[in-house]
Structures are given as structure tokens and as C-alpha cells.
N, C-alpha and C positions, 0 to 999 in steps of 0.2 A: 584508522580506516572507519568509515561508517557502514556502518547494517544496515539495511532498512528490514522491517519487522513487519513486509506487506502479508507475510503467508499466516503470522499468527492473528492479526485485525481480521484474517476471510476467516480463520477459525470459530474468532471471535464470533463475527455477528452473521455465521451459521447458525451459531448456536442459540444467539440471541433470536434472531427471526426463525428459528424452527425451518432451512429449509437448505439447498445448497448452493451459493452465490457463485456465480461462475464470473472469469476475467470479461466476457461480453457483459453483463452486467455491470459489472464496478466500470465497462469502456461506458456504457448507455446512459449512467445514472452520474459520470463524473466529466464524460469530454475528453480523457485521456486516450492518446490510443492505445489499443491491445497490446504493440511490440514495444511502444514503453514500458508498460507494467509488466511484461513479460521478463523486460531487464530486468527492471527494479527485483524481480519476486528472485530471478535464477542467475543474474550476472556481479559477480562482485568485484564490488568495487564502482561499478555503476554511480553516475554521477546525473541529478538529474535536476530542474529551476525551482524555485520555493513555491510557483504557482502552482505547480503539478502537488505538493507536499501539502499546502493548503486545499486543497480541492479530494484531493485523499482524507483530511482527518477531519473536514466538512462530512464526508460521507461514512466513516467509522463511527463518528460521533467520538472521536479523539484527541487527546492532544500531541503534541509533536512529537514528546518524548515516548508516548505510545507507539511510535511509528517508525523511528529514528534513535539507533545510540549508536556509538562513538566505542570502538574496542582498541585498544592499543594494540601498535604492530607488532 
């Protein structure tokens, strides 16, 4: 199954920017909509295009595997 690791990136760069980034944000600042990431953050197993995944680690300042593993069933 894959994870996606969206809730710890918003951790992340709370922290880094000193402030608290909300999912209207990361919608404003990436083009994704809200009830995508909604998915990704709260539905597993969720499956979602590589362009929504680049456009997310474009905006964490991540790379893939920051953002995406792989846990065996």
C-alpha cells in the first residue's frame, strides 16, 4: 500500500515558516483542490496522478520519497 506523508510536509513547513498552513493554502498556492487533499491527508489507500505529487513536493520544497512510501500489506 502506499502512504502518503501529506500531514507531516504541513508539520514540516509550519515550522519552517513560523506560522500555521492551512489545506486552503496548500489549495491556493498548488491548484489542487481541497477534497483531493483532503483524501490524500485522511482516506487510505487513496490513489491519486504524479501531477498532483509533483505540484505538492514543488510546494514542500520535497522530494518524492518525503512525501510517499510504500508499507507492505
Amino acid at each position: 500500500m502506499i502512504r502518503f506523508k501529506l500531514g507531516e510536509q504541513l508539520e514540516k513547513k509550519q515550522f519552517r515558516d513560523s506560522r500555521r498552513i492551512t489545506m486552503q493554502d496548500v489549495t491556493e498556492a498548488t491548484g489542487i483542490n481541497r477534497s483531493t487533499l483532503s483524501k490524500i491527508l485522511n482516506q487510505k489507500g487513496y490513489s491519486t496522478g504524479t501531477d498532483v505529487l509533483d505540484r505538492l513536493c514543488t510546494y514542500f520544497g520535497c522530494g518524492i520519497a518525503d512525501l510517499v512510501e510504500h508499507v507492505p500489506d
